[in-house]
C-alpha positions in Angstrom: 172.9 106.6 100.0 170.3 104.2 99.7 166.6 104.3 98.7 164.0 101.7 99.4 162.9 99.6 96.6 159.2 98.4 97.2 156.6 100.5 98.6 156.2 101.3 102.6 154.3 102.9 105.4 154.7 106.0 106.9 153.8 110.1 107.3 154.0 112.0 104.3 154.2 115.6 105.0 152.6 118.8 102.4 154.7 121.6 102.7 153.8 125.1 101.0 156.4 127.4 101.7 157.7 127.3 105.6 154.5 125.3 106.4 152.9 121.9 106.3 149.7 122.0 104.8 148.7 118.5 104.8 149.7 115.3 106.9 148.8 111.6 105.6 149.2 108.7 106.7 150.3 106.4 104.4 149.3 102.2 104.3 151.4 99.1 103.3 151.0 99.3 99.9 152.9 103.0 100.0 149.8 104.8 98.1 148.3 108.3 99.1 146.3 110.3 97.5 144.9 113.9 98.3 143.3 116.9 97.5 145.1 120.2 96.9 144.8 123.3 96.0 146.4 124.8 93.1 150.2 125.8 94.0 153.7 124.7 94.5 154.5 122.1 96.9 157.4 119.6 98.4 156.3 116.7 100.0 158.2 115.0 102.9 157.8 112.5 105.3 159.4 109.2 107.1 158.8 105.5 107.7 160.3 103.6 110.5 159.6 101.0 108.1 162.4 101.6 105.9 164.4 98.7 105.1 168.3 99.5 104.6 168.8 96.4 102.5 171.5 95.0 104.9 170.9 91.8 106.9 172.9 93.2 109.9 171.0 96.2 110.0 167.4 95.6 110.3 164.9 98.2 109.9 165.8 102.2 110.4 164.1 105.2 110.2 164.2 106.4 107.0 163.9 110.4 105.6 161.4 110.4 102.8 161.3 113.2 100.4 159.6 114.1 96.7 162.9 114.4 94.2 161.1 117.6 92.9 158.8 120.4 94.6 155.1 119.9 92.4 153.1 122.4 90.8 149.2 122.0 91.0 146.9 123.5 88.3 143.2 123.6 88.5 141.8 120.1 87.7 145.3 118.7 87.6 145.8 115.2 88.2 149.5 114.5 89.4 151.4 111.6 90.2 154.7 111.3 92.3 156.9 108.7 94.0 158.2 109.9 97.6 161.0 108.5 98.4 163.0 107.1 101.3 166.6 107.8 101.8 169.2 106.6 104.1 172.5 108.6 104.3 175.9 107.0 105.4 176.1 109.2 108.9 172.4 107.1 109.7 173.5 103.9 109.7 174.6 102.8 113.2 178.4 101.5 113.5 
């Protein structure tokens, strides 16, 4: 598996439950930020931006996920990397 190593854009996805609660769109330098209610969440996403790290393979789609479900609190402040994954069945060849 690999996982990029510098920030990208893309979609992150809020999910509470079954459901997306939230959709941003995310900029170059990789940082979002958001309100939320207190309550649990994952976050998820993608960036076609993802690099695989191999010359020969250019630029794929990368699946972008939290590495643990957050809890907010009232006037919680949180911080969180989302990050993007590739697995061995995505790369082409």
């Amino acid at each position: 598996m690999m996982v990029t190593a510098e920030p990208t854009r893309g979609v992150v996805e809020v999910v509470q439950g079954q459901h997306v609660v939230a959709e941003i769109s995310v900029g170059q330098s990789g940082q979002f930020s958001l309100d939320l209610p207190p309550g649990d969440y994952s976050l998820t996403g993608e960036s076609l931006y993802f690099w695989s790290g191999d010359p020969g393979v250019a630029r794929l789609q990368g699946r972008c996920a939290s590495q643990h479900p957050v809890r907010i609190r009232t006037g919680e402040l949180v911080s969180l990397d989302v990050d993007c994954h590739l697995l061995p069945g995505d790369v082409p060849g």
